[in-house]
N, C-alpha and C positions, 0 to 999 in steps of 0.2 A: 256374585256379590251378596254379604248378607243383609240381614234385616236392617241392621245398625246402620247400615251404610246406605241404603236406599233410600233416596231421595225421590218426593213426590212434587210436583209441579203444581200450582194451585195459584188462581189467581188472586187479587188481591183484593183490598174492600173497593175500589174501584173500578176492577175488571179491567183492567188497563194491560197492565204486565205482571210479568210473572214471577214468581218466588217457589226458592228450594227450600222445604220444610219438612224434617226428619219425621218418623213415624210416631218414636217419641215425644217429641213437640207435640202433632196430635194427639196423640192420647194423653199428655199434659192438659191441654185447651178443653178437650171433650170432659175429662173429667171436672176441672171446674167451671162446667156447665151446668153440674148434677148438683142440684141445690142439698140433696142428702149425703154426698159429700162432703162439700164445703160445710153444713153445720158438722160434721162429725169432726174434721180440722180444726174449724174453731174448737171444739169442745176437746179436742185433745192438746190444742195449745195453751188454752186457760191451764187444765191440768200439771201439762208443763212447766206451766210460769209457778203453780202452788207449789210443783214439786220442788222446781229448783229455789225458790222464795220462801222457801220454808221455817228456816230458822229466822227470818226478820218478820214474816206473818202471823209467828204463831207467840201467840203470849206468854205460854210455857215452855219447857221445856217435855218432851213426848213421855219421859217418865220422870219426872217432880210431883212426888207427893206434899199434897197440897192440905195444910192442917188448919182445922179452924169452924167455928159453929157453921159461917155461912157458907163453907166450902159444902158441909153435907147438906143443909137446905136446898144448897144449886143441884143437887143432883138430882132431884125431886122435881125443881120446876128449872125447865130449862129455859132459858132465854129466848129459843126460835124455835117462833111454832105456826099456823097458819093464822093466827086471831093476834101474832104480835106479843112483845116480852111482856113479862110480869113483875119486872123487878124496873126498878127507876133508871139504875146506873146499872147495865150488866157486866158481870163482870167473866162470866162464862158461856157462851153464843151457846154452846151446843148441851149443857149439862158438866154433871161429872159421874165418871164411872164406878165401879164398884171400890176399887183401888183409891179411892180419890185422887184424881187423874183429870187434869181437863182434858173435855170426851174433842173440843174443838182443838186444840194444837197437835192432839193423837191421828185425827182425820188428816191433816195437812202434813205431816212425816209418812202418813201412811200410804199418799199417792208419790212420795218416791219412792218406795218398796214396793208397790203395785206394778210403776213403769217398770222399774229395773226386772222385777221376776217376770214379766211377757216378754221384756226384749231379750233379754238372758238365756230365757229357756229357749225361745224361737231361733236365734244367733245359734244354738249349739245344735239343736233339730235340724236348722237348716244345714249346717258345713255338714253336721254325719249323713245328715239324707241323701244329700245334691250327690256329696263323693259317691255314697254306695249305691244311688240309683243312677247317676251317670254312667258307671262300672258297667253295671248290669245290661243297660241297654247300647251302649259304644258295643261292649266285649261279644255279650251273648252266650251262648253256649251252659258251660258249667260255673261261670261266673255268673250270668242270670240265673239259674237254677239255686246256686246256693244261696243266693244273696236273697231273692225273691220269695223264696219258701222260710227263712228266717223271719221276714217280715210282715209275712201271714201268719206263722205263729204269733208273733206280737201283734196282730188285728184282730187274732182270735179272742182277746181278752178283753173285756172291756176297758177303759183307759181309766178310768177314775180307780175302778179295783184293783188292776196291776200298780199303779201308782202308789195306792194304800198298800202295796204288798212288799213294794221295793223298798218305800221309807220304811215299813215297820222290820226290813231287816234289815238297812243300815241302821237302822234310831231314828228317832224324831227330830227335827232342827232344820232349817231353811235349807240351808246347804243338800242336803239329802233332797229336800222337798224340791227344790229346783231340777236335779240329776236326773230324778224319776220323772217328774214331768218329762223333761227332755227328752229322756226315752222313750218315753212310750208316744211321745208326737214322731218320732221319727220314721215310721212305716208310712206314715202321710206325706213327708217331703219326698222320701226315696221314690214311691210309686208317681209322685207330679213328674218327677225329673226322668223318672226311667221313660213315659208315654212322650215326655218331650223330645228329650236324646233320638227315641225312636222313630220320633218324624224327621228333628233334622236332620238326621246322619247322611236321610236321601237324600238332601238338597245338591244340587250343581257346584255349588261352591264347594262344597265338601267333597266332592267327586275329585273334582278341580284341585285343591289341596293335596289329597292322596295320589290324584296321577302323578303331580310336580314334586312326589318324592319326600310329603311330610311326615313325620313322626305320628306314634297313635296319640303320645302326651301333645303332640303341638296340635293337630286334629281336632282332639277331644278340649283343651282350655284356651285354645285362642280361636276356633271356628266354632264348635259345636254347643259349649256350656253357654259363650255370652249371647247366643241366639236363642236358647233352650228355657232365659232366665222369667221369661214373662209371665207364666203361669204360677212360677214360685213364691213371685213376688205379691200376688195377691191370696196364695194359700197361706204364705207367713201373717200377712195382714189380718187374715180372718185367725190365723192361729193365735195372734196373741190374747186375743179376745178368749178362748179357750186355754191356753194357760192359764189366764189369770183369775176365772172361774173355778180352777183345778189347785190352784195354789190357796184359791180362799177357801176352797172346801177341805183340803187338809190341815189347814190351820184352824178353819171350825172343827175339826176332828180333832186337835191338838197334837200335830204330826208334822205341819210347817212350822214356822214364826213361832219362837218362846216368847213366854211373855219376857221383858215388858218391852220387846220387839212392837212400832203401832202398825199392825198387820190388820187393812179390815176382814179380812175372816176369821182372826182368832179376837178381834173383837166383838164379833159376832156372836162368838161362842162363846166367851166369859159374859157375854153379857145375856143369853137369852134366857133366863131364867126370868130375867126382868120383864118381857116383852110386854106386861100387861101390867107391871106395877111404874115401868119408867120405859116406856116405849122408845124414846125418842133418842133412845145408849142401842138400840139395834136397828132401827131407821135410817140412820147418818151413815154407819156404814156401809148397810145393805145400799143405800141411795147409791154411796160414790161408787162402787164396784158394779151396780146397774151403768150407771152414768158411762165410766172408763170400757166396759164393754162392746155400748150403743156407742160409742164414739168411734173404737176400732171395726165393728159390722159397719156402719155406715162406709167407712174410707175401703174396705175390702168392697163391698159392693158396688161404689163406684171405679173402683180401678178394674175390677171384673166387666164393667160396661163399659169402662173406657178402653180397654185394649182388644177387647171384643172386636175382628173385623166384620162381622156381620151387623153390625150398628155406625159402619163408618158413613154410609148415608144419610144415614138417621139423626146422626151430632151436627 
């Protein structure tokens, strides 16, 4: 029987009688036990809400050049700051950028380009990973060999370099910047999934399967992968947090997101020249890309405690 399927007996808040409670269920319950969890959820569902809220939140539009004496005053003293705004009636919360551009309706488009490029790149990392590192460890053989020594040359490189190396020879442009990322995270998913494969294959159940005459395909996606998926799912979680470090550092290089795409790392980088005449055009970004990070390490962190069986007495 697999994992999925195993049912654990546990009594109830009254020690009375007894309840069937999947594995999953627990590691649902235990993880939101983990208080640095739960804030990193919270903090990614606000995100959420900005991102999809975005055109009713934001008071401009992400590229509306903005003309007018007081428009470039705003950029100079921006509205929010720790000692509280400067102006009577603000009319710009965060400043205005170089562009004149409000720097706050730019931040709030920016966290749905943020979501989308970690779940995007992740989504495509994982499907090439899981296939080619399932392969590898079901198969073995010369299917492990080829597949596995591919994938070490892609470790060998650093990820942020290779990435700079991919986009700068397709061209510059999101699209590109997403593909590269995706690649070069994929020797990470393959290698979770192959050490995974490689413990279930021995399980009883899987024995059981192949005695009774199953296929390798039925084997491998209906017994083997949705047993296999546990570890994946919290390597993706910490991955996207890495994507989107990887996506803001090449749009600070000017190799993702063209302008007037509101990317916070090419806002980063059109604006840091400023850092010392208008701080507060490289602060807001850096902020929300710190923020969206710490939101996805927390929730990786706890799903990695939570699925953890060596802490199931401990939850």
């Amino acid at each position: 029987m697999s994992n999925q399927e195993t049912k654990i007996a546990q009594l109830d808040a009254e020690g009375l009688t007894l309840k069937s409670v999947s594995l999953w269920q627990i590691a649902w319950r235990r993880l939101f036990r983990r208080r640095s969890a739960v804030v990193g959820m919270f903090i990614l569902a606000a995100l959420t809400f900005i991102a999809l809220a975005a055109p009713w939140l934001a008071p401009y539009s992400f590229d509306e050049v903005l003309i007018g004496v007081e428009d470039v005053k705003a950029r100079e003293k921006p509205c929010i700051h720790l000692f509280g705004c400067e102006q009577e009636k603000p009319q710009h919360l965060a400043g205005i950028d170089g562009n004149v551009r409000d720097q706050y309706s730019r931040l709030l488009y920016g966290a749905r380009l943020s979501l989308m490029v970690g779940f995007s790149t992740v989504t495509f990392a994982i499907i090439v990973g899981t296939s080619l590192g399932a392969l590898a460890g079901y198969f073995g053989g010369w299917w492990d060999n080829i597949i596995m020594r591919f994938m070490d040359v892609l470790l060998a490189f650093p990820s942020l370099l290779l990435a700079i190396a991919i986009v700068t020879f397709l061209g510059p442009g999101l699209i590109n910047a997403l593909l590269a990322i995706g690649i070069v995270s994929i020797p990470a998913y393959a290698r979770v999934m192959r050490a995974s494969v490689l413990t279930v294959r021995e399980m009883e159940y899987v024995s059981a399967t192949r005695a009774l005459g199953g296929s390798n395909m039925q084997i491998l996606f209906q017994r083997i992968l949705p047993n296999a998926l546990t570890p994946l799912i919290v390597q993706g979680t910490l991955g996207i947090a890495s994507a989107i470090l990887d996506a803001a550092a090449l749009s600070f290089l000017g190799l993702g997101a063209q302008p007037p795409t509101p990317e916070w790392g090419s806002m980063l980088g059109a604006e840091r020249n400023q850092v010392f005449t208008a701080p507060h055009l490289v602060f807001y970004p850096g902020f929300m890309i710190m923020l969206t990070v710490l939101a996805f390490n927390l929730i990786g962190d706890g799903l990695r405690d939570a699925f953890d069986p060596r802490l199931a007495h401990a939850s």
